[in-house]
N, C-alpha and C positions, 0 to 999 in steps of 0.2 A: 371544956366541951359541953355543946348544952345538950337538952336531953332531946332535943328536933334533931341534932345531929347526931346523935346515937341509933336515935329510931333508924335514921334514914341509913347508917351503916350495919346493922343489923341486917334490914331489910335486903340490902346489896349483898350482904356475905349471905343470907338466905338465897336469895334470885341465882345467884354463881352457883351454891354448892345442889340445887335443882336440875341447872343447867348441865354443870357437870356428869351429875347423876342420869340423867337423860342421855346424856353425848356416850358416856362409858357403856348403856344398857342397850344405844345404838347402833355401839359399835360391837358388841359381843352379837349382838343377831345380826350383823354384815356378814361377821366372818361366820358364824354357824352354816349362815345360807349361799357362803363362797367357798363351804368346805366340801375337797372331796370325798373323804368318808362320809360325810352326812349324802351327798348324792349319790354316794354306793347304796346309803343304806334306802335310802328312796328310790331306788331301782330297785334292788332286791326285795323289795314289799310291794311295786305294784309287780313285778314277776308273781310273786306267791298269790297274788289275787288275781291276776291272770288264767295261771294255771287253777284256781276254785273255779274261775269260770269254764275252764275244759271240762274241767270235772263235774261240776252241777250242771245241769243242762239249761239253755236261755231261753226265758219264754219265746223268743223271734224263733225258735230252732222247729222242724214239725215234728209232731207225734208229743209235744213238750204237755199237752193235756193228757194225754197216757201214763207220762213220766211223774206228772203232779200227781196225778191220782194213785199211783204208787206208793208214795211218800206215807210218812206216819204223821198225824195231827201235828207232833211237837216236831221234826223237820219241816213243817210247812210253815208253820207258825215264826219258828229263828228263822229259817232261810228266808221266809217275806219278810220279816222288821229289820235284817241286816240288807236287805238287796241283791242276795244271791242269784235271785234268780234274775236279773239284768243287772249286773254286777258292772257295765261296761258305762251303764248311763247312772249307777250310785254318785253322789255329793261325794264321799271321802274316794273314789277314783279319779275323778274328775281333779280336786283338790292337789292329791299326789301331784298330776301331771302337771298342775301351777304351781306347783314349789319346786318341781325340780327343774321343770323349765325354767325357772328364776335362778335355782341352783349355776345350773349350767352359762346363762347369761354373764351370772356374777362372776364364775370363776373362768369363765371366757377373757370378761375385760378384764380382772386382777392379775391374768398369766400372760396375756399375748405381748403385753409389751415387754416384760422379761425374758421373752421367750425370743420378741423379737431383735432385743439389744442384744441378746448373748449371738443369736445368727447371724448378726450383722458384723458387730462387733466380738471378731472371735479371739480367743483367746493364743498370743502369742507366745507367751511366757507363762513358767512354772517353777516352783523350789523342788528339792529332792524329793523332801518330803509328802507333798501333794501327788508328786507323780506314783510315789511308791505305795500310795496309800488305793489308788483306781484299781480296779480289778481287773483289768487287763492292764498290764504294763510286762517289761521287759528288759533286762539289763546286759550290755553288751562291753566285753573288756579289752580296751585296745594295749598295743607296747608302751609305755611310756616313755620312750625314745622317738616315737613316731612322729610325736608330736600332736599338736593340735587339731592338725589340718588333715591329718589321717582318722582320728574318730572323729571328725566331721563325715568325711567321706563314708566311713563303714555307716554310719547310721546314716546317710542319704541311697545309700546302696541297701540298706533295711524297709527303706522308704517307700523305693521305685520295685522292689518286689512286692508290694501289696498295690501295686498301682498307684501310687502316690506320690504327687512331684511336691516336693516339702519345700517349705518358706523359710532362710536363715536369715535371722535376725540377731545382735548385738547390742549388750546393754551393761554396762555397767563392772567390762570385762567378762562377760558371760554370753557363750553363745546359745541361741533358744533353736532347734530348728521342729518345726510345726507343720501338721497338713489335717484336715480333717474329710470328712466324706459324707453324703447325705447330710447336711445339714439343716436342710430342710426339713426332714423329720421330725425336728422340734416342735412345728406348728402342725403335726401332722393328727392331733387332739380338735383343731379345731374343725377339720373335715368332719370329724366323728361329732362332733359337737350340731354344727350346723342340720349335719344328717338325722341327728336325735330330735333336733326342733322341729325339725320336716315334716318327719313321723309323729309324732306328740302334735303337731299341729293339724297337720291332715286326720289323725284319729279321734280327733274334738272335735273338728268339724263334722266330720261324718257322725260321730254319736249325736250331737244336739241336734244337727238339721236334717239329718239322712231319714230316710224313711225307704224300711224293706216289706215287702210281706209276698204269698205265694200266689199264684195266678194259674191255676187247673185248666189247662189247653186238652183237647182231644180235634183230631183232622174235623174240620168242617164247623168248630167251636167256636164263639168271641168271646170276648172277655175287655169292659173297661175299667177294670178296679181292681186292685189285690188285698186281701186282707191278711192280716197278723193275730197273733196270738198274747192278751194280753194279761197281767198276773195282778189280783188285788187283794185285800182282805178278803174277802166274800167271794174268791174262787175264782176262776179264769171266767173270762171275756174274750171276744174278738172286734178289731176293727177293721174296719174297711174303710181303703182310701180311693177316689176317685183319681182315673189316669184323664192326662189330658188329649186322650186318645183311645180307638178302638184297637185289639191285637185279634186278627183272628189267623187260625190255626189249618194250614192249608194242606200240610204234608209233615211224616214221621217216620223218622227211618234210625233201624237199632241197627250197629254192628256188628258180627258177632265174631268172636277170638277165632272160635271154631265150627265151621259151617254148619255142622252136621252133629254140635254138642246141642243144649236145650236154651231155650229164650227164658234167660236169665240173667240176673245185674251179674254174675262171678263169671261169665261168659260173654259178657262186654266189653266192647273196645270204643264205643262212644256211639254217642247219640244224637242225631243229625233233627233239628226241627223248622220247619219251612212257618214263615207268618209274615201279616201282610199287616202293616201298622196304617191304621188311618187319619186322619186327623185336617185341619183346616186348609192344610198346604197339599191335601193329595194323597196318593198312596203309595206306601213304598214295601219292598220285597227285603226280606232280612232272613238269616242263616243264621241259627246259633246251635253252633258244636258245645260238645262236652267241655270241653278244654277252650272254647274261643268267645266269649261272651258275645252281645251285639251292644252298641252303647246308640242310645239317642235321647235328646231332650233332656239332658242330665238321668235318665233311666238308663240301668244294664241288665240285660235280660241274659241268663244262664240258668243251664242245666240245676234244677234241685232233685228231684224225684221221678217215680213210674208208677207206678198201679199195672202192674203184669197180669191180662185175662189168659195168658197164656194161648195169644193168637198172634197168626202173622200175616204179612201182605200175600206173600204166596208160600203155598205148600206144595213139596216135590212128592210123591205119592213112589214106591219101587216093588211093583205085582210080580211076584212070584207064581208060577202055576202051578199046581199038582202034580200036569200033568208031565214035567220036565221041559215044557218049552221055553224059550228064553225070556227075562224079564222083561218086563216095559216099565214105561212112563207114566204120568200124568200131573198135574198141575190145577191148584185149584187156588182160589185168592180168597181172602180172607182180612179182617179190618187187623191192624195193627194195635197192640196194647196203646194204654190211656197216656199220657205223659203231661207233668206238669213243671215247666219253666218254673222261675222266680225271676221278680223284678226286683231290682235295687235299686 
């Protein structure tokens, strides 16, 4: 052999054993990223970062300038270089939610068709020993004089008391008799599957393109722009976004639990606010309840807050007199507390 021919196989048993070493390091981060403990465990980590977000408050949240300014030097300092405080639009949450969406992908395709040959293709036969080995199982003893055809029948009569009309089958001198139920529930991971993508999808979307901030309405008030609250090295900022539209604020109406308790949020039953949105097409009339958002132009306008002057539309007045004669009436109107919608 010459020494051109050495090189060159060298070279090839180097280029293989690359290859290989490549193919093996490939296939260990497949199945990492098709395992389901590894997607438990990226679940349970953006939970715990989740839940920091209840806990810390977000700069989009109001009063969150109140909340910073509480804070000690070295909490504002960790919580702004980790992203605490919009922990929602951080790089390593964001990240989480593409791995484990990849997670779920992979171990979607890895299962379904196993999942779906077993459904399909069910299982009609078993040895003693597989069967005695399931956790639910049961043994039933017939005469042995009876014959065959008698524990046939006692375990088809076992059958048809669970609702089950059982399949006999014959093999090999062995009779199998079978029935199963819901079996469909096998692929019943991938509803849950799809449904996680949904959510992980629509919650991406919404953090990267969404834009919320607050919009201070009072009766007789406009408003074309909302601003937000925003967190940086050098202390909060706000910005303000331009609506493609004017909101103004026609009418405000509080309900209260108890007619005759005090105009107050813990004596609330919802918040009714009247606005007239304008814009190139017109004007239009929109209601938005406590509980009932109004959506337009990709904007949803709901209840955030109040600023209570502690005034109402009308007040009932009940005169007592001195002198023992019967009470009266009277009525007098008055402007309703300040109320401030949020746009999203």
């Amino acid at each position: 052999m010459s020494a051109v021919e050495e090189t060159q196989k060298e070279v090839a048993i180097s280029a293989a054993g690359r290859n290989d070493a490549f193919g093996s390091f490939l296939s260990s981060v497949l199945r990492l990223l098709s395992s389901v403990r590894f997607g438990v465990t990226l679940l349970i980590t953006l939970v715990v970062l989740s839940m920091i977000g209840m806990l810390i408050m977000q700069q989009n949240v109001e009063n969150f300038d109140k909340y910073f300014a509480a804070l000690t030097p070295a909490q504002k300092l960790i919580y702004g270089k980790i992203g605490f405080f919009d922990i929602y639009h951080a790089w390593y949450f964001n990240l989480l939610l593409l791995v484990l969406s990849l997670n779920i992908v992979l171990a979607t395709i890895e299962r379904v068709p196993k999942s779906w040959k077993i459904a399909r293709r069910r299982k009609l036969e078993a040895g003693r020993s597989w069967l005695l080995s399931q956790q639910q199982h049961a043994q039933i003893r017939v005469d042995a004089n009876a014959g065959e055809k008698a524990a046939i029948e006692s375990v088809r009569r076992a059958f048809e008391k669970l609702r089950l009309k059982p399949i006999i089958t014959e093999k090999a001198g062995r009779t199998y008799i079978f029935r199963d139920r819901g079996w469909w529930n096998r692929l019943g991971y991938v509803v849950v599957h799809i449904a996680l993508l949904t959510i992980f999808l629509g919650g991406f979307l919404t953090a990267q393109f969404g834009r919320d901030g607050q919009m201070p309405l009072q009766p007789g008030g406009s408003a074309s722009a909302m601003s937000s609250v925003l967190y940086s090295e050098d202390g909060i900022s706000s910005r303000t976004v331009q609506l493609p539209f004017t909101v103004t604020c026609t009418d405000i109406q509080q309900k209260l639990i108890r007619k005759d308790g005090p105009i107050a949020a813990s004596n609330t039953i919802d918040w009714l606010t009247w606005i007239k949105i304008k814009d190139e097409t017109g004007v239009r009339d929109a209601l938005v309840h406590l509980n009932a958002p109004y959506d337009y132009r990709g904007y949803r306008f709901f209840q955030a807050s109040f600023l209570s002057f502690g005034q109402a539309r009308t007040i009932t007045l009940r005169l007592t007199p001195t002198d023992g004669r019967p009470a009266q009436g009277s009525r007098s109107s008055a402007m309703g507390p300040r109320h401030c919608p949020m746009v999203h």
